[in-house]
N, C-alpha and C positions, 0 to 999 in steps of 0.2 A: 499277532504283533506285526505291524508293520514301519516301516520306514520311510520318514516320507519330508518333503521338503517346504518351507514357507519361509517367502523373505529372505531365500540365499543361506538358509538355518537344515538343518538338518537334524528330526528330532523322531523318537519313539511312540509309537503309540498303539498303546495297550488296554484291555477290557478283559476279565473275566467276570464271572458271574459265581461266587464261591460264598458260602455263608458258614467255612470251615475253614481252617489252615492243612488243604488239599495238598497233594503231591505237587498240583500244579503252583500252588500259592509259592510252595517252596521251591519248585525250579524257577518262579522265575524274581523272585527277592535273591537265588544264588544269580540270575543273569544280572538282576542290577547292581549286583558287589560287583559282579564283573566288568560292565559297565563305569561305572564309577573309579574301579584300580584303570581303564582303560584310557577313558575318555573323563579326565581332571574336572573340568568345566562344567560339564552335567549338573544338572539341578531338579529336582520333581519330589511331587510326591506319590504315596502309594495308599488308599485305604483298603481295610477289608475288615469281616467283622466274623467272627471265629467264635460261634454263640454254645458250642461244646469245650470251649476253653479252660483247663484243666488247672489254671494260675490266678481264675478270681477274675479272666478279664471277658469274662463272656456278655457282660453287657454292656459293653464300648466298644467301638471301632479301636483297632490297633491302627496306626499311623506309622509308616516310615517315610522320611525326609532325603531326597538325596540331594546333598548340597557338598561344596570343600572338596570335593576326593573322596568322598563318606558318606554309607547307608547310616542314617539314625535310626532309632526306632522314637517317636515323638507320644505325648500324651493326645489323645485328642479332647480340645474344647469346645467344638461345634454339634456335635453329632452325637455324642456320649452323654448322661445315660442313654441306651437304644431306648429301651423301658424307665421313663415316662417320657423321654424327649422327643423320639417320633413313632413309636406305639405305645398306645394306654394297655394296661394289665391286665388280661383275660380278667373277667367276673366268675 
C-alpha cells in the first residue's frame, strides 16, 4: 500500500494478489471502512474473487464501491460469470 500524490490529490494505492477472502482481504476492506469514516470524500473501487466462497459467490468477482462516506459491497457486471466470461470449463 502506498501513498502517493498526482495533480495536487492525494490518493491510495493498493494490489494484492488473493483468489480467496484471505486475512489480508479482510484487513484491508476493514482499512477502507476506516478510510471512508476518515476521509468523507474518498471514492474507489475494490475487486477480488473468493472462488471457495461459502454464499454461492464463488463464480464472480465480489465488488466493493467506496463512494459517499460508505464501503458498498456492489454486484459485479463486467467480469462475472469467471466461468464462461473469462475461463471456459475444464472438459
Amino acid at each position: 500500500m502506498q501513498v502517493k500524490v498526482r495533480n495536487g490529490e492525494y490518493y491510495i494505492e493498493t494490489s494484492i494478489f488473493s483468489n480467496r477472502k484471505t486475512e489480508e482481504v479482510t484487513e484491508l476492506l476493514n482499512f477502507f471502512d476506516f478510510v471512508v469514516k476518515t476521509a468523507s470524500g474518498s471514492y474507489g473501487l475494490i475487486y477480488f474473487l473468493d472462488d471457495e466462497d461459502k454464499n454461492g459467490r464463488h463464480n464472480e468477482f465480489q465488488v466493493y464501491s467506496i463512494a459517499k462516506g460508505a464501503l458498498h459491497q456492489q454486484k459485479d457486471t463486467f467480469l462475472s460469470p469467471f466461468f464462461p466470461t473469462l475461463e471456459d470449463y475444464e472438459k
